[in-house]
C-alpha positions in Angstrom: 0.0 0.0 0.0 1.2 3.7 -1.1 2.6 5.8 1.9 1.0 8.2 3.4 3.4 11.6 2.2 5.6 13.2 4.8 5.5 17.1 5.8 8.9 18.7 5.4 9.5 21.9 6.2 12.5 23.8 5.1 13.1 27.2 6.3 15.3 29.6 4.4 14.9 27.7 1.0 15.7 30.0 -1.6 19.3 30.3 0.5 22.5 28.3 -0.9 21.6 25.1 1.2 18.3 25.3 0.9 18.8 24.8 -2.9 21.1 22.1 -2.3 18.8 20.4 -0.2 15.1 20.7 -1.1 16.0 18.0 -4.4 18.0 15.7 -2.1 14.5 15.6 -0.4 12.3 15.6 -3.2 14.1 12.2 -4.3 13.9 10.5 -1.5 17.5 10.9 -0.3 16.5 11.8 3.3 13.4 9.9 3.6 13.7 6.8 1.5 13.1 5.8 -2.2 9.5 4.8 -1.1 8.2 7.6 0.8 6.2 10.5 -0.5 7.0 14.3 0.6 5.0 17.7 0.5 7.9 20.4 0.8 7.3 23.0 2.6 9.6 26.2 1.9 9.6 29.3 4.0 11.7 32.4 3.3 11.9 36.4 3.8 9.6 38.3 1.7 12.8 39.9 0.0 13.3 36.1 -1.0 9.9 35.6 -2.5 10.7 35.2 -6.3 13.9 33.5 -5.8 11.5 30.7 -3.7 8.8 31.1 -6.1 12.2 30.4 -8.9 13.2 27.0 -6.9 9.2 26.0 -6.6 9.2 26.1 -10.8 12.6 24.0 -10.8 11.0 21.4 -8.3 7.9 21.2 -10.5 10.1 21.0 -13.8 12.3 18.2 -12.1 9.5 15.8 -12.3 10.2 14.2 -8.8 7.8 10.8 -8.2 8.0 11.1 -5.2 7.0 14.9 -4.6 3.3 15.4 -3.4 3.2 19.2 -3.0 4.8 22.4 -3.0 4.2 24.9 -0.2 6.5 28.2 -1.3 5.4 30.8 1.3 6.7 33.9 3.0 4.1 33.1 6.2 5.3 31.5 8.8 1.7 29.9 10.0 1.2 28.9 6.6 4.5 27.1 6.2 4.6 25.0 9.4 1.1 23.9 9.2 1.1 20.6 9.6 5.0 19.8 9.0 6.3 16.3 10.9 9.6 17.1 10.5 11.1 21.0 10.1 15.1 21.2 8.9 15.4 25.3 9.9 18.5 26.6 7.9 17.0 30.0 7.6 19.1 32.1 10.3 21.0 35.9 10.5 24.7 34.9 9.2 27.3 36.9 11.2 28.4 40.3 9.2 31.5 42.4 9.3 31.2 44.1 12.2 28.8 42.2 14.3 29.6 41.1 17.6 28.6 37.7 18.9 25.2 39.2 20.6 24.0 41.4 17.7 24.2 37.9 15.7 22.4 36.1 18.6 20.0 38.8 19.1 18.9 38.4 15.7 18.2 35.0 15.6 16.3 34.9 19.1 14.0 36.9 17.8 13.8 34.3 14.1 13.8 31.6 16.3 11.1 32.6 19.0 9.1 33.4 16.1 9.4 29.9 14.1 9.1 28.3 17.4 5.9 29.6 18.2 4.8 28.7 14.5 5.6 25.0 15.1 4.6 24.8 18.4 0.9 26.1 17.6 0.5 24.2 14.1 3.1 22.1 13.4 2.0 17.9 13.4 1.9 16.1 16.8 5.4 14.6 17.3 7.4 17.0 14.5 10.9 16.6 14.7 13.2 19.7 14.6 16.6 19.6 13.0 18.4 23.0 13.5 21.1 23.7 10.9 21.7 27.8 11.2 24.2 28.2 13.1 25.0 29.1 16.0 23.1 26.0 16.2 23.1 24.5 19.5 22.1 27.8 20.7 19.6 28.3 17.8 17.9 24.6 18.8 18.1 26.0 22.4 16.1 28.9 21.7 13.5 26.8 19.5 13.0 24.8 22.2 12.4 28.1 25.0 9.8 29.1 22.7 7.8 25.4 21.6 7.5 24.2 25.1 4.6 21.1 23.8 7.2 19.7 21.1 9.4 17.1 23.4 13.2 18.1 23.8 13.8 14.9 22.2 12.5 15.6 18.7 14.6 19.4 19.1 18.2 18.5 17.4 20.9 20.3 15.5 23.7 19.6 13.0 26.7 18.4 13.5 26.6 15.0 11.4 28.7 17.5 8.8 31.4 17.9 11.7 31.0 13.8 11.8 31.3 13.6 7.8 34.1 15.7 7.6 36.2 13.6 10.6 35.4 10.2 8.6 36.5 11.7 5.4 39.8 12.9 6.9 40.3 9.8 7.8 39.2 8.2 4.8 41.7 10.2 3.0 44.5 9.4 5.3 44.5 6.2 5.2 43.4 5.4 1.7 40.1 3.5 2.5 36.7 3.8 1.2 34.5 6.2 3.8 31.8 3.7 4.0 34.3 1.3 5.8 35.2 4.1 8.3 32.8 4.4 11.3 32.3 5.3 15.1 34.0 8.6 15.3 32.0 11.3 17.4 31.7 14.8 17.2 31.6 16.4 21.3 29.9 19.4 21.8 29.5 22.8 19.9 29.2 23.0 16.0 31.9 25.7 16.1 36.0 25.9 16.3 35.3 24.2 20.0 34.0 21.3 19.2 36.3 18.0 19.6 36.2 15.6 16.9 37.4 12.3 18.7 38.2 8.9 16.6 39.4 7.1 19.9 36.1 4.7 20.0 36.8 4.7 15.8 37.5 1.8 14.0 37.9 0.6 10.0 36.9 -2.0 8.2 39.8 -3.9 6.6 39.9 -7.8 5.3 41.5 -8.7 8.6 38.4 -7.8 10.6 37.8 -4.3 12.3 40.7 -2.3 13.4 41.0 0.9 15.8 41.6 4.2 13.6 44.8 5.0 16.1 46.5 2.0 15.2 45.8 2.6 11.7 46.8 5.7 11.3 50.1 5.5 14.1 50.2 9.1 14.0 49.2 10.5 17.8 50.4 14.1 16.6 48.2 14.0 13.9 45.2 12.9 15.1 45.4 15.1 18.8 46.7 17.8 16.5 46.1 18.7 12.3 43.0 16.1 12.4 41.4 17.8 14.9 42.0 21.6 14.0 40.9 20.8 10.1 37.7 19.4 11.2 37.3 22.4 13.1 38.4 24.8 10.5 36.6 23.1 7.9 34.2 24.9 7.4 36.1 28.6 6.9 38.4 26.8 4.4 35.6 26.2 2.3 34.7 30.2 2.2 37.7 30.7 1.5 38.2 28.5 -1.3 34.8 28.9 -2.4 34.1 32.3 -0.9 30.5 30.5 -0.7 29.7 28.7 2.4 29.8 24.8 2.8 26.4 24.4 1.2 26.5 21.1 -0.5 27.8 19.1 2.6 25.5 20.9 4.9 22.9 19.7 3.1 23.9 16.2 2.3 24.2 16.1 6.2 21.3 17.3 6.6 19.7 14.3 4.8 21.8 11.8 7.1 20.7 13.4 10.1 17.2 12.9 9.3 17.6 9.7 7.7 19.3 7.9 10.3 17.1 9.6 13.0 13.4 8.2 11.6 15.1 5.0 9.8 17.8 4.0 12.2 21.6 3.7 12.3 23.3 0.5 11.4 23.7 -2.4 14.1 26.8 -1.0 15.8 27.1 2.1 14.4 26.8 5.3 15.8 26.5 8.8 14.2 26.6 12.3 16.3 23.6 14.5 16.9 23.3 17.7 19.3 20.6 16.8 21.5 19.6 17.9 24.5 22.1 16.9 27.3 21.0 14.9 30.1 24.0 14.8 32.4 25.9 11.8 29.9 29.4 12.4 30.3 29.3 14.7 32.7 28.1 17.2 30.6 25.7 19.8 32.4 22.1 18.8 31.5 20.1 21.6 29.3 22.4 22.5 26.8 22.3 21.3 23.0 25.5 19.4 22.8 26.8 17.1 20.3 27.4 13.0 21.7 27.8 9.9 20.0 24.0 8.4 19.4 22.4 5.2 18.0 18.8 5.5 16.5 15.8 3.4 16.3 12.1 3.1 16.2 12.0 6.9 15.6 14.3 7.7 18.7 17.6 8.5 19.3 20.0 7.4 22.4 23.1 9.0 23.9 25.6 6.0 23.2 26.7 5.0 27.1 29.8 3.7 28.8 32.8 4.9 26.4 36.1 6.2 28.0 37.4 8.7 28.1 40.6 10.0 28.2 42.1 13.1 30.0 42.9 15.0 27.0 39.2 14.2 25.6 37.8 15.5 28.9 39.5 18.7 28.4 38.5 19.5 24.8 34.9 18.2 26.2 34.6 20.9 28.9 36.1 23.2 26.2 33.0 23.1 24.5 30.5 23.3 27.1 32.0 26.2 28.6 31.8 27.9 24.9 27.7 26.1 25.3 27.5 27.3 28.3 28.4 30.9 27.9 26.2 31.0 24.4 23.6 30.1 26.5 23.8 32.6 28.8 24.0 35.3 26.1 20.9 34.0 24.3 18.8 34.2 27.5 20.0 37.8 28.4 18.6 38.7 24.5 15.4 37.4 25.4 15.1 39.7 28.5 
C-alpha cells in the first residue's frame, strides 16, 4: 500500500543550502526511495521570487515522489502541519557584528518559528536546527515550543562527523563507508572536539582501531582535529560561498538515520539535549555519539574517556554554556 506523504519543512529555502537540499528531499534521499513528501519552503519576503524560482525547478524536475509544493513567505502557513522541520534559515554573522548582535537576531527568528511550530506544526514534529550558532539556535527553538518534546529538538553536527570520517578516509586510503564510530563532542563551532578514539575501519583482517591505523598520535590530537574544526572557513575561503553542498547532504543523514535507524553497531553524532551523559551539564544542546531506532535516538553510554578528551569536552561546554547565557540575556 502507497505511503502516506511526509510534511517537510525547510526554512530559508531560496538560500545556498536550501537549494542544495530541497532535491535531495524531493528524491527520496532523506526519507527513502519509497516515501512520499510535500515540501514546505519558507523564506523572507525579499526572497519571495527566488523561492517562487526553486518551486518552478522542483515542478520541472519531475520528482515521483514529490506530493506538493508549499512556497510561502508566512510563517503559520509554512509550518502547518510539518512532521519534521530542517530550519537553515538564520542571520549569518556580518563584518562588524559582535557575537550578541548575531544572537539577538536569531532569538528573535527563532522565538518566532518556534511559536509557529509549536501552535501548528504535526503532533510529534521533529526539529533539526542547521543555522548556526546552532546549539544555541535549537536552544532557543526549544524556550519558545515548550509542547514539542526536547527529544524531537536536534541540531547539525553529522557535517562535523562527515568531515572527521573523510579525513580519515583520505588518510588512510580506505573507502569512507568502511570508516565508522567517530563522534563529534559538543559545539558545532572551532570548539568542538572531533574524537576517533572509540573509531574503527573495516579492513579484510576484521575491524581495526583508527589509532592503530593511522600511528600518528600528533596528527590525530593535533592537524585532524584543527581541520575538522576549521573546515568549514576553508571552504569560504576557497569557495568564498559557504559549505552548502555538505551541509545539506548532512542534513539528509541526520534525518535519515534519526526516523530510519543507524546500522547495528554504528553510531552517528547529533546535538541533542544533554542529560547529564558524560558529565556534561544537562540543558544545553550538545553534540554525543548516538544510536537510532524506532524513531528515537539514544546517547551511546559507557565509552572512556581520556584526559585529554575530557579537556577538549569541557572546552566546548564552557563555549555552550556561555552562548547560552548570552541567548537568555537577548530574550530579556
Amino acid at each position: 500500500m502507497a505511503k502516506e506523504p511526509v510534511r517537510v519543512l525547510v526554512t530559508g529555502a531560496a538560500g545556498q543550502i536550501g537549494y542544495a537540499l530541497v532535491p535531495m528531499i524531493a528524491r527520496g534521499i532523506m526519507l527513502g526511495p519509497d516515501q512520499p513528501v510535500i515540501l514546505h519552503m519558507l523564506d523572507i519576503p525579499p526572497a519571495a521570487e527566488a523561492l517562487n524560482g526553486v518551486r518552478m525547478e522542483l515542478i520541472d524536475a519531475a520528482f515521483p515522489l514529490l506530493k506538493g509544493v508549499v512556497a510561502t513567505t508566512d510563517v503559520v502557513e509554512a509550518c502547518t502541519g510539518v512532521n519534521i522541520a530542517v530550519m537553515v534559515g538564520g542571520f549569518p554573522r556580518k563584518e562588524g557584528m559582535e557575537r550578541k548582535d548575531v544572537m539577538s537576531k536569531n532569538v528573535s527568528i527563532y522565538k518566532s518559528q518556534a511559536s509557529a511550530l509549536e501552535n501548528y506544526a504535526a503532533a510529534n514534529c521533529k526539529v533539526l536546527v542547521v543555522a548556526n550558532p546552532a546549539n544555541t539556535n535549537a536552544l532557543i527553538l526549544k524556550e519558545f515550543a515548550p509542547s514539542i518534546p526536547e527529544k524531537n529538538i536536534t541540531c547539525l553536527t553529522r557535517l562535523d562527523h562527515n568531515r572527521a570520517l573523510g579525513q580519515i578516509s583520505e588518510r588512510l586510503n580506505v573507502q569512507v563507508s568502511d570508516v565508522k564510530n567517530v563522534i563529534i563532542w559538543g559545539n558545532h563551532s572551532s570548539s568542538q572536539y572531533p574524537d576517533v578514539n572509540h573509531a574503527t575501519v573495516k579492513t579484510p583482517a576484521g575491524e581495526k582501531p583508527v589509532r592503530e591505523l593511522v600511528k600518528d598520535d600528533a596528527w590525530l590530537n593535533g592537524g585532524f582535529i584543527t581541520t575538522v574544526q576549521q573546515r568549514g572557513a576553508a571552504i569560504i575561503k576557497a569557495r568564498k560561498l559557504s559549505s552548502a553542498l555538505s551541509a545539506a547532504s548532512s542534513a539528509c543523514d541526520h534525518i535519515r538515520d534519526w526516523v530510519l535507524g543507524t546500522p547495528e553497531g554504528t553510531w552517528v553524532s547529533m546535538g541533542v539535549y544533554s542529560d547529564g551523559s558524560y558529565n556534561v551539564p544537562a540543558g544545553l544542546i550538545y553534540s554525543f555519539p548516538v544510536t537510532c531506532s524506532g524513531g528515537e535516538w539514544k546517547i551511546v553510554q559507557g565509552l572512556p574517556i581520556d584526559e585529554l578528551s575530557r579537556k577538549k569536552m569541557d572546552l566546548t561546554a564552557e563555549e555552550l554554556s556561555e552562548e547560552k547565557a548570552l541567548a537568555y540575556s537577548c530574550l530579556s
